[in-house]
N, C-alpha and C positions, 0 to 999 in steps of 0.2 A: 674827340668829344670830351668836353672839361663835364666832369662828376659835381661840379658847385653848382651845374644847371641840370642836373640828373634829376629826371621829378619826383622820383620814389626814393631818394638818395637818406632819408630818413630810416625807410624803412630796410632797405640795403643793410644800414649803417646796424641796425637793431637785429638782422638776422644774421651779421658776422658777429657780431657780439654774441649774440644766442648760440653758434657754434663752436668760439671759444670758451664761453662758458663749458657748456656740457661736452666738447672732445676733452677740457681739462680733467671734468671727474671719470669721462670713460676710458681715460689712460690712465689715472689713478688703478684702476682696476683692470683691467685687462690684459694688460701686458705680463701681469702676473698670477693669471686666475690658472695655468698648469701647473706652475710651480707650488702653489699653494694645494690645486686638488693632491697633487704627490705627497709632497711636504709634509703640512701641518692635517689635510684631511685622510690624510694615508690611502688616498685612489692607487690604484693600481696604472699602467703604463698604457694598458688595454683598459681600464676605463673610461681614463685619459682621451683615449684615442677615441672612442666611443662618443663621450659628451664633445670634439671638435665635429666629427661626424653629425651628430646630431643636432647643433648650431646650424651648420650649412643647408640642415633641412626646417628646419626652424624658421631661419630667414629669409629664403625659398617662399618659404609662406606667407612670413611677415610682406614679402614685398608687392606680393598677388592683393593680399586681402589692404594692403594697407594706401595700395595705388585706387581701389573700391571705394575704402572710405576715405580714401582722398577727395574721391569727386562726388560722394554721396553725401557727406556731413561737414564738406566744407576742409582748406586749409587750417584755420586755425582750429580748428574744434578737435581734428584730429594730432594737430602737434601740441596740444594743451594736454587730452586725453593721456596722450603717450607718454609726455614727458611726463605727467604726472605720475600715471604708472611706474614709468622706470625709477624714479626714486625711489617709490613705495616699496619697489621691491626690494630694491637695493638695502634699504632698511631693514628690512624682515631677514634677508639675508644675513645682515650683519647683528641679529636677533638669533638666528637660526641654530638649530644642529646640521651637522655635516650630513644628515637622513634625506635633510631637504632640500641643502645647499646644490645639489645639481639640477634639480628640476628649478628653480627659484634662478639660477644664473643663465636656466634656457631663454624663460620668462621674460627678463630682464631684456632678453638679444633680440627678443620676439618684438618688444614695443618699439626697442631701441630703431630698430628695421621700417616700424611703421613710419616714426617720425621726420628717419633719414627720408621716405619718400615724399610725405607730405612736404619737409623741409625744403626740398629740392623742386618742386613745383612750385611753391609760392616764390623762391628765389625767379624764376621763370615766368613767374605772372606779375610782376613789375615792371614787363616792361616787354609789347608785342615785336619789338623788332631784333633780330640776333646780335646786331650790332652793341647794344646797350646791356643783353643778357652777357654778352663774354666778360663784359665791366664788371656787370654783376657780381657770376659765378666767382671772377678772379677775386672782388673782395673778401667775397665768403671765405674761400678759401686762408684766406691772411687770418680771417678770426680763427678757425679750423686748425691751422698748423701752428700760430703760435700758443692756443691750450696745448696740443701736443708736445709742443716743444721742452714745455714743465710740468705736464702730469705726471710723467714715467719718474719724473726726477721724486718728488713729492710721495708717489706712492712707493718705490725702492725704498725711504727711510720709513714711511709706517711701516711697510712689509715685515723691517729689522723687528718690528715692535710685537705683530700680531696681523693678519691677513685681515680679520673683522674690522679693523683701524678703516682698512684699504677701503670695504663696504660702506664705510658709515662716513667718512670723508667724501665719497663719490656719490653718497646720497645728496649730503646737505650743500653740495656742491650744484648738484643738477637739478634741485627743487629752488635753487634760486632763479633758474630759467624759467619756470612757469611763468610768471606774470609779467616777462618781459617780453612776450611771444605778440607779436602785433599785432593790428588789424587786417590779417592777410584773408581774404573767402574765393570762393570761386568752386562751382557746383557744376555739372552737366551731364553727367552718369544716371542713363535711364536703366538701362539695362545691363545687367552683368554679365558681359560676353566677354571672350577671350579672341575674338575676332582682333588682327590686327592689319593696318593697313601692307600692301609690298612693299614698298618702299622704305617704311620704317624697319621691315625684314631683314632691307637689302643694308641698312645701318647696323643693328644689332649684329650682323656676320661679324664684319670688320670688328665691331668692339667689343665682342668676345675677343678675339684676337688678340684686340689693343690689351685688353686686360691681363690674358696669359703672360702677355713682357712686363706692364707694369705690376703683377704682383711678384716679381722676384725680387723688390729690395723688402729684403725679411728676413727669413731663413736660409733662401737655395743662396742669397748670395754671403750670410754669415758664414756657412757651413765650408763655403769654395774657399775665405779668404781666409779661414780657417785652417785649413790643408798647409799655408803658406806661413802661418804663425803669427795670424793677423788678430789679436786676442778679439774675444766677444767686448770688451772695454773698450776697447780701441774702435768696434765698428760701431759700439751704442753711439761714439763722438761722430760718427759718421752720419748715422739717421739725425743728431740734432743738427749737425750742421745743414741738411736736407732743408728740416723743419723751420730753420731763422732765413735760409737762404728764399723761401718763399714767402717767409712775411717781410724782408725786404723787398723783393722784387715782384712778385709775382702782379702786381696789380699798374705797375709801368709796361712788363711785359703783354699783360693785359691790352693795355693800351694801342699797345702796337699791334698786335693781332688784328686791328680795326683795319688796317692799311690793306691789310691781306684776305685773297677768296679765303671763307673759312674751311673749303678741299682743301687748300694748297697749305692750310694750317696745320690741319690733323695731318697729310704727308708728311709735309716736314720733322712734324713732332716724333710720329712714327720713323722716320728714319733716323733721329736724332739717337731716338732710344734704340735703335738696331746697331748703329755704330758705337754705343757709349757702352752694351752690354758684350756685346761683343770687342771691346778694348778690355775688360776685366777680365781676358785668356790671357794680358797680358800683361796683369797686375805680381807684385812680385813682395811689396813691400806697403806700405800702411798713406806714405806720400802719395804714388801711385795710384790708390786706391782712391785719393782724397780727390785726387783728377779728376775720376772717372765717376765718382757721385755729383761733382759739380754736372761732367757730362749730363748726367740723367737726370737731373732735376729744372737744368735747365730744357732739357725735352720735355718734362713733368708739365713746367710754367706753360709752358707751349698749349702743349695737347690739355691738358685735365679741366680748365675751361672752356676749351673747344666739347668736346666730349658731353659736359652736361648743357650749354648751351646748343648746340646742334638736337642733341635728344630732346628737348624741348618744344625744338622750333617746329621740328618733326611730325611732333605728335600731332592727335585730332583735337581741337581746342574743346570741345565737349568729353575729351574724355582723357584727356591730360594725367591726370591722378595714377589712371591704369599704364598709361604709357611709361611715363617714367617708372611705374614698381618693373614694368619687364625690361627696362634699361638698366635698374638696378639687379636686378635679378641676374642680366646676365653676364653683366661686372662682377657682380658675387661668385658666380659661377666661372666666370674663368679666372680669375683671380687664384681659385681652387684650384681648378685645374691647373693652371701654369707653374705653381707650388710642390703640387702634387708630380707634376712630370717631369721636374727638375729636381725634386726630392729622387726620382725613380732612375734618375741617370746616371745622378751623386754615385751611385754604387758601383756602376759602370766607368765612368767618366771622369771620375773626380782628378786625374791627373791628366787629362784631354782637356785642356779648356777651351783648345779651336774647337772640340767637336760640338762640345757642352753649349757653351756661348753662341756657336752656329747655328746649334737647333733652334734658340730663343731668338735671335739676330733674323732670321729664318721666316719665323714666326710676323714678328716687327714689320719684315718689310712685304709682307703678303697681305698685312693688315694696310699697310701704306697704301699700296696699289690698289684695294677692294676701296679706300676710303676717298681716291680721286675720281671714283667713277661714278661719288654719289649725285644726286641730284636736291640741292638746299636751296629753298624758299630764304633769302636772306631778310624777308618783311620789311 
């Protein structure tokens, strides 16, 4: 399918836009909001730990209430609302004493949560058939990674300067997205149930799953190639190379995906990532390593448009909004988890990388097989 005849291909284009904009300023800031609580606000390690703890319950919520008024006040209304917020705060923040700066940087994760939902259903309401959504989501995604690609860079030199820099740069960064936010609507939420269909059930299993493997390139995998003398410098080159290698590709990748059942999509991607995490047992050196992110990101391009286009398609069209906040909800959550349990092994493990990479590889390909047995309405 040529995108020159994509009918919403305007609005595509304005909401990849809108997610390079705002991942630009929220990697301005976030990649450094622990070093700065330690740092310059003198938090404790244990407070630290506390405010991530408290994020993940934060956004938990964000995504319940914000899938609500997704389909109660409308796509746009709520990714207007939100964004607007999140600058605001961002601002007051970068106004603030450190008294208030934790509660204010929950705030911020709070809205931020609503509009990733809202944002990801109107990506989804451009277009009823799945075929045209994986186009979609893949665009998106190229806006999305290439703000990533240079926020981190942009906010490491404020950071040199002053942390407040970081706030007020990622404010007036993300207040330029408000009025570029399109004419997306779409309404159908009578009632606020938590009722969800089986089958969409029998999806969220697996992509919890999926999530566990894909949140390890972060930490559980700085931390391993770490062990091997693999500097934290050397692996930040690694996530941008992540990050350019999907705004080149990802939306040709995209493309091809169309050829293919979208079961047979997510398997593959899922085992792509099973075999690529588990080759990092056998990384040794910094080239090596650079293999094996190529590995994973090309499973990345694979699966991470599958993922939100299938959750999509999935959903109940009257109530979409709510759908996706528990698709997001439970990518958040195991994303967590799979962080967390490979944080918990590290301790164990950390010179085992069959066993380490197995467990996660493990993980991968359990999500592969739950994910060939779904059943998708391809519209």
């Amino acid at each position: 399918m040529s995108l020159s005849v994509y009918p919403l291909v305007s609005t595509i284009n304005r909401l990849s836009l809108l997610g390079g904009i705002r991942s630009f300023g929220f990697s301005v800031v976030w990649p450094y909001v622990g070093l700065a609580l330690h740092d310059t606000y003198k938090f404790s390690y244990t407070e630290i730990a506390a405010f991530y703890a408290s994020q993940a319950v934060v956004s938990s919520l964000a995504f319940i209430l914000g899938g609500i008024a997704t389909d109660y006040i409308g796509r746009r209304n709520t990714m207007r609302l939100s964004a607007f917020l999140s600058s605001l705060i961002l601002f007051s923040a970068y106004l603030a004493s450190s008294t208030v700066l934790f509660s204010l940087l929950l705030t911020q994760s709070f809205f931020n949560s609503v509009y990733q939902v809202a944002n990801t259903t109107a990506v989804g309401d451009t277009s009823s058939k799945l075929s045209e959504s994986i186009v979609a989501f893949s665009r998106v995604r190229v806006g999305i990674n290439l703000g990533w690609a240079f926020g981190p860079a942009l906010g490491g030199i404020l950071f040199h300067y002053g942390f407040s820099l970081c706030l007020l740069a990622a404010s007036l960064i993300m207040v330029v997205a408000v009025p570029l936010i399109p004419n997306v609507s779409g309404r159908g939420l009578k009632i606020a149930s938590l009722k969800v269909s089986r089958d969409y059930l029998y999806f969220l299993a697996p992509n919890f799953l999926a999530a566990m493997v894909t949140g390890q390139l972060g930490f559980p995998l700085i931390a391993y190639l770490a062990t091997f003398g693999i500097s934290v410098t050397l692996t930040g080159f690694l996530f941008t190379m992540n990050g350019l290698l999907i705004v080149l590709f990802q939306e040709p990748i995209g493309r091809l995906l169309l050829r293919i059942n979208p079961r047979v999509g997510l398997f593959l991607g899922m085992v792509g990532y099973s075999i690529s995490y588990f080759s990092v047992s056998l990384d040794r050196n910094f080239l090596e390593a650079v293999i094996t992110v190529v590995g994973i990101t090309v499973s990345e391009m694979v699966a991470s448009p599958l993922f939100s286009a299938v959750a999509y398609q999935m959903a109940e069209v009257r109530n979409r909004g709510k759908y996706i906040g528990l698709y997001s909800l439970t990518t958040s959550m195991g994303r967590t988890a799979g962080t967390s349990m490979t944080s918990w092994l590290l301790d164990f493990l950390q010179y085992d990388g069959f066993a380490l990479w197995g467990v996660v590889a493990s993980i991968g390909l359990a999500s592969a097989l739950l994910f060939s047995k779904l059943r998708i309405d391809e519209g």
